[in-house]
C-alpha positions, 0 to 999 in steps of 0.5 A: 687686908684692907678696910673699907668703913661705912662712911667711906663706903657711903662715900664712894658707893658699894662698887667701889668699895667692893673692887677696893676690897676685890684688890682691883684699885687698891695698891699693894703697896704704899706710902701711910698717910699718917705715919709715911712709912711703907705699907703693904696691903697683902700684908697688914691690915690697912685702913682706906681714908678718904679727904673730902672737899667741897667738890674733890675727893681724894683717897688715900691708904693708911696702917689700920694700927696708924688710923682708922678708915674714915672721911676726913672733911677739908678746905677744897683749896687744899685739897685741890692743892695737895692733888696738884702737888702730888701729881706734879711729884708722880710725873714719871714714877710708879702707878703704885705710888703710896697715898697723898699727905694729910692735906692741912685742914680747913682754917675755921674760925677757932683755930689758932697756933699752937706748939709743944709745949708752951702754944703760942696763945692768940692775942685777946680778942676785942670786944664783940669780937669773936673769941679765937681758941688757943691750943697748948700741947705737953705732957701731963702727968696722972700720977707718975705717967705723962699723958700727950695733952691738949690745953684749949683756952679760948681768947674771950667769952665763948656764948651759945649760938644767939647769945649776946650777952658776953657770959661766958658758957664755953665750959657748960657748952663742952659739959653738955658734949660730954666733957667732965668737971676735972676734981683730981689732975692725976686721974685720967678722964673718962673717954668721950665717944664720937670725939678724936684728935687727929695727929698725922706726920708728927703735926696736930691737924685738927680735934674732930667731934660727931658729925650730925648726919654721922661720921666726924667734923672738924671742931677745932683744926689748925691754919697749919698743922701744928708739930708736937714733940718727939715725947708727945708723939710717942705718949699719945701713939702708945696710950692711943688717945690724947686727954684734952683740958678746956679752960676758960679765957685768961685761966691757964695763960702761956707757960713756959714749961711743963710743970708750970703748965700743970701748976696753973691747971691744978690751979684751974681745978682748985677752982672749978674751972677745968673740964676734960674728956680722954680723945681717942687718937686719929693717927701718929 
């Protein structure tokens, strides 16, 4: 029952894809590299993720209902780090040990710290200094239902590559992704295709967007995976998807609660400066 996407089957090539398929290198067992709960591949459809770096690729098992099959991109460092730690902690265990942990994403320069619910926002940058995205997780409601959400607000003006003028396009740039202009706080946003958030062990690794020659890139992914609530888990594993809000700089800020963080986002639409698009969910 396992599953073998075409970007990871282009990935490792049909051969072996087919003995994956055939059960020659597939384990019967495993430990989910999303959720970290056993799993069994006679039993329950099972998704193939392969972690790939710069000159390292790891592939791991994950419940199909956790995550999709996929390539997920990372720092090699890392990579070769989580290949280390594994073997080290399989000296003397069972060949049919479960899949690697989600290996941290690459640090790109957008990320920055984050947590439920407040984030801890980046300092603003300097000028001519690049702007830094700060991320906020919490729950948001759409009417009376709280939606897992992320707030992203950027430290200064975000430009078009070559622009260096200082205004700020970070909401038009995410317009022309396919984000929408946020009028109503309550109605939840159309689903933005190609784009997810990836959440695996309880922790926000990374937004992925459509790569160019296919499959998904980082667009924003954490220094270190950043961990959600218990509530924002549960909201997002349920509704499969997660609504992500941009703001532009200084628009939100740090709040201390929920319900001020949606205060200061109603405030952000009243004036038109909130965009937003419904993420489908990598993970749990």
């Amino acid at each position: 029952m396992l599953d073998v996407s075409d970007e990871v089957r282009s990935e490792i090539g049909d051969d072996e894809a087919d003995r994956l398929l055939g059960g020659a290198h597939a384990p019967d067992s495993y430990e989910c590299t999303s959720c970290r709960t056993p799993g069994d591949s006679l039993q329950e459809p099972t998704s193939t993720v392969l972690f790939v770096g710069e000159e390292t690729a790891v592939l791991a098992f994950a419940h199909a209902r956790c995550i999709p099959s996929q390539v997920v991109p990372v720092a090699e460092e890392q990579l070769v780090g989580a290949v280390r730690s594994i073997s080290q902690a399989q000296v003397g265990a069972p060949a049919a040990a479960g899949g690697p942990a989600v290996p941290p994403p690459a640090p790109a320069a957008s990320a920055a710290l984050a947590g439920p619910p407040t984030g801890a926002p980046a300092q603003p940058s300097a000028p001519g200094q690049a702007a830094i995205l700060g991320i906020t997780c919490g729950l948001v409601l759409h009417g009376e239902t709280g939606h897992a959400s992320l707030v992203v607000e950027p430290t200064g003006p975000v430009g078009r590559p070559g622009n260096t003028s200082g205004t700020d396009e970070f909401l038009d740039l995410l317009q022309d992704a396919g984000f929408q202009l946020v009028t109503d706080l309550d109605k939840t946003p159309d689903q933005l295709p190609g784009w997810s958030v990836l959440v695996a062990m309880g922790k926000l690794h990374a937004i992925l967007q459509p790569a160019a020659a296919g499959g998904s890139t980082g667009w924003w992914q954490a220094h270190q995976p950043l961990q959600v609530t218990e509530a924002w888990r549960i909201a997002a594993s349920q509704m499969a998807e997660v609504t992500m809000y941009a703001v532009p700089a200084g628009m939100v800020g740090r709040q201390p609660r929920e319900d001020l963080l949606r205060q200061a986002l109603e405030r952000a639409v009243a004036l038109g400066q909130v965009v937003a698009a419904s993420l489908p969910l990598a993970g749990t």
